[in-house]
VOGU-3710 file (C-alpha; in Angstrom, 3 decimals, decimal comma):
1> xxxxxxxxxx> -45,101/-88,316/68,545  -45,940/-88,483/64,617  -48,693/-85,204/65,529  -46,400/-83,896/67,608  -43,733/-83,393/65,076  -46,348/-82,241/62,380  -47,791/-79,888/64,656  -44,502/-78,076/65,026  -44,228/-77,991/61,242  -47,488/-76,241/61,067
11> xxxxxxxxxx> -46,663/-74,010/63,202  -43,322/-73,182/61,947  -44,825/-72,763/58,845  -47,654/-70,448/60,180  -44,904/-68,573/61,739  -43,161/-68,350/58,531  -45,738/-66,526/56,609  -46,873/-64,345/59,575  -43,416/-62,697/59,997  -43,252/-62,294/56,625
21> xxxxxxxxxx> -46,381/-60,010/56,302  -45,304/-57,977/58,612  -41,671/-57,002/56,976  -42,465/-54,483/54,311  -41,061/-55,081/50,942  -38,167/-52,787/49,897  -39,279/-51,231/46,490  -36,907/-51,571/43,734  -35,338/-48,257/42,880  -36,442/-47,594/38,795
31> xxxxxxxxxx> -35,117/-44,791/36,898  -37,917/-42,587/35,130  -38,496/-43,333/31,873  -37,727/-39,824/30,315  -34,320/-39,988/32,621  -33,839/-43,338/29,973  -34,601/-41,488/26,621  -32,638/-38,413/27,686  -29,808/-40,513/27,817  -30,651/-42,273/24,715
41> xxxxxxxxxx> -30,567/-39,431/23,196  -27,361/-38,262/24,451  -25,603/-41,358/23,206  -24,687/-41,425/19,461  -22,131/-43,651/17,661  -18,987/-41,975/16,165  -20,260/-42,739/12,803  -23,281/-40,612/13,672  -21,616/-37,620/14,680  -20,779/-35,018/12,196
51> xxxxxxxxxx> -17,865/-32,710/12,762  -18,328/-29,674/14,593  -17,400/-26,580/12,522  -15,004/-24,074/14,056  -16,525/-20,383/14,498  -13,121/-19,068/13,808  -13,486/-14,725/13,053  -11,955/-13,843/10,101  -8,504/-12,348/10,604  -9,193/-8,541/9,625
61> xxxxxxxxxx> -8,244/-7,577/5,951  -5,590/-4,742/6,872  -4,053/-3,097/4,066  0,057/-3,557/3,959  1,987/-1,213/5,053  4,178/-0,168/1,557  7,318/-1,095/1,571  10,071/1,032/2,026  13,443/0,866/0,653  17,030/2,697/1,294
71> xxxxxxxxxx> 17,819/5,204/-1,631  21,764/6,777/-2,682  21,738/9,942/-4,705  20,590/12,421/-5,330  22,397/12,985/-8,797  21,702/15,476/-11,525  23,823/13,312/-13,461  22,898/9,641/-14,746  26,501/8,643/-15,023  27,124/9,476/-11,267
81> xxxxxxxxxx> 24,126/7,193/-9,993  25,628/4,418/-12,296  29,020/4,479/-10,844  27,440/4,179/-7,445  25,298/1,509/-8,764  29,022/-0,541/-10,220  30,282/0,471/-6,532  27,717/-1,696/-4,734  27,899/-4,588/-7,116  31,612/-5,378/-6,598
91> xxxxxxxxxx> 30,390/-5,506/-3,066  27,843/-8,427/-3,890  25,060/-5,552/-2,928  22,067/-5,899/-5,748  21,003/-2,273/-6,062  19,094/-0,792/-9,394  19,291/2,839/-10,486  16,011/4,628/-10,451  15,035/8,332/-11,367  12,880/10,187/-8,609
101> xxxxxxxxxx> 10,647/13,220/-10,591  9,234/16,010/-7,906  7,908/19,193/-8,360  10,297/22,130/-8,563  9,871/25,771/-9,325  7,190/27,369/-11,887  8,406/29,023/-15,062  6,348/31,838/-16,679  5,105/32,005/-20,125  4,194/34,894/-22,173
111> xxxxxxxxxx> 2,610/34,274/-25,392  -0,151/35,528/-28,200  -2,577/33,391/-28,878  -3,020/32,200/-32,237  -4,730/33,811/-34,819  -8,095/32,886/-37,618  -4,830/31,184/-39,867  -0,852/30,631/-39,727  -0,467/33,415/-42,756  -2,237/35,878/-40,629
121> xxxxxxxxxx> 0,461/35,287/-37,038  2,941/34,759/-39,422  2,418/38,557/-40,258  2,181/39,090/-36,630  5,714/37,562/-35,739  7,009/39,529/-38,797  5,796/42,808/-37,366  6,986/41,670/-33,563  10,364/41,265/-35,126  10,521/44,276/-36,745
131> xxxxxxxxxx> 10,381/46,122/-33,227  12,544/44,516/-31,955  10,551/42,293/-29,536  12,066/38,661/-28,876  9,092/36,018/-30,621  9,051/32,746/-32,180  6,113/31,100/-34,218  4,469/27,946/-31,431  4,722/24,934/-33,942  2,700/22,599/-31,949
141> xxxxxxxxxx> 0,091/22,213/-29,154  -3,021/23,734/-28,183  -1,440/27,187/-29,081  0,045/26,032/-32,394  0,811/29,196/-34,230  0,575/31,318/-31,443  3,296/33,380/-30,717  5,982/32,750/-28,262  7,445/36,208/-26,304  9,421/34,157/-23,758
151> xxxxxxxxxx> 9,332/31,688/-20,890  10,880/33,467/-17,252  11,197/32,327/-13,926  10,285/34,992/-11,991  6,479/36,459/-12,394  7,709/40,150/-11,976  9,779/39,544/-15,372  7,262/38,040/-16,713  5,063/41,005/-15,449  7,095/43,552/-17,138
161> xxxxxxxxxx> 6,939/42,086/-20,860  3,377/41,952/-20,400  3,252/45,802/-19,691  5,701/46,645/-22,586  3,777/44,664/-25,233  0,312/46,111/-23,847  2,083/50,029/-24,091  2,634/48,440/-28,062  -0,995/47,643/-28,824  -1,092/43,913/-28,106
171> xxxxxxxxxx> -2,876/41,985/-25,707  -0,201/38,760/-24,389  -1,348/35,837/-22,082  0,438/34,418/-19,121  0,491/30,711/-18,710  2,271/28,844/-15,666  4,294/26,102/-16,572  5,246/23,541/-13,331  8,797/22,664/-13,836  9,777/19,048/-12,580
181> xxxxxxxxxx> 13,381/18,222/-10,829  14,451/14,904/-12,333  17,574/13,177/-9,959  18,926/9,531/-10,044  19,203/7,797/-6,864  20,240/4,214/-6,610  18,051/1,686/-4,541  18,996/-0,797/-2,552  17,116/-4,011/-2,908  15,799/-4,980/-0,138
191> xxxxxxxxxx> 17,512/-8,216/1,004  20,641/-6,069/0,428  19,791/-3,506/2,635  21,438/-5,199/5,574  25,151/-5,219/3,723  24,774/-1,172/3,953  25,768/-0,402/7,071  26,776/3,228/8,347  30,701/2,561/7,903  29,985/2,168/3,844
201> xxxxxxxxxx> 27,826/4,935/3,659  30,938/6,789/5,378  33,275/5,396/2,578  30,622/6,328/-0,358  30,176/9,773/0,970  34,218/10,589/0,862  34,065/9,132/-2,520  30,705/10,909/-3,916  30,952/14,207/-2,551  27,555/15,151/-1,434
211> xxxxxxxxxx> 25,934/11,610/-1,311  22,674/11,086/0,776  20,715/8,027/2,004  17,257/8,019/1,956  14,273/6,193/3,049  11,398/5,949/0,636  8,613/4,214/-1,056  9,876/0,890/-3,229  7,006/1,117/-5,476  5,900/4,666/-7,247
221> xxxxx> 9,253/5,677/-7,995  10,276/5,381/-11,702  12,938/3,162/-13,084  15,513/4,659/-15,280  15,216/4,128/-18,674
//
């Protein structure tokens, strides 16, 4: 019985290790090694990171549109601007009196140009005077001691004192001279502008007989003196 029993544990054994040879072995799956240090690299602690800096455009540098402010006037008169300028402050509105120069017509002067010394047009004006032509002695400027013979504001009158004083024997110059308009408006400062509203411009017109409103420019305009 005892080689019975060991004969069956042979051959159990036998069997064993046969059936085992013929099972193939399941390879382990591995991950490649560059797959590894890819993702090594990948991986970095927080202290390792560096902030990322934002590739924000520059906003473009457009120049500001000027501001533009509500003007009262016009006056020919300073006094006129100022009352409208008391007006508005009893009504809490902050407004500042400011004087607007533009070009206006062109005046035309006639005139003899000076002469080698101020004894020699002084004989001029002298003999100007004699006949009877209007003159005055220029006391400063470029033409200092030249000879004034009148400033017009039309060319053709201008014109014709040229002609008489050539019939005479003398030879006068014409010189343009730009004449500027100088008003007084009152401006409205800006975070008053909302307190003038079309009903007060309807009272300040009855009460300032030919007062406008105006948009224009805040800056470039001169203050009044």
């Amino acid at each position: 019985m005892r080689w019975i029993f060991m004969l069956l544990v042979v051959l159990n054994a036998f069997y064993y290790v046969w059936h085992q040879q013929q099972v193939p072995m399941q390879a382990k799956e591995v991950a490649p090694l560059s797959l590894y240090q890819d993702s090594r690299r990948d991986i970095q602690l927080l202290s390792e990171s560096k902030p990322q800096q934002r590739r924000v455009s520059a906003p473009t540098d457009e120049p500001p549109e000027q501001a533009v402010c509500l003007f009262l006037g016009a006056f020919d008169e300073q006094a006129q601007a100022e009352q409208v300028e008391q007006r508005l402050l009893s009504l809490d509105i902050r407004s500042q009196m400011q004087v607007v120069e533009s070009a206006g017509a062109v005046d035309y002067w006639v005139y003899l140009p000076p002469l080698a010394s101020r004894q020699a047009s002084l004989r001029q004006l002298r003999e100007l005077q004699a006949r009877k032509i209007d003159s005055y002695i220029i006391s400063q400027g470029d033409l200092a001691n030249g000879i004034s013979l009148g400033i017009f504001p039309r060319h053709d009158s201008a014109d014709s004192v040229i002609t008489r004083l050539r019939r005479a024997g003398y030879e006068p110059l014409l010189r343009e001279l730009p004449r500027a308009n100088r008003s007084h408006w009152v401006r409205i400062a800006p975070e008053s502008r909302r307190l003038v509203d079309d009903s007060l411009l309807e009272r300040l017109s009855l009460d300032f007989n030919g007062l406008q409103h105006q948009l224009m420019p805040c800056e470039g305009v001169a203050s009044a003196p």
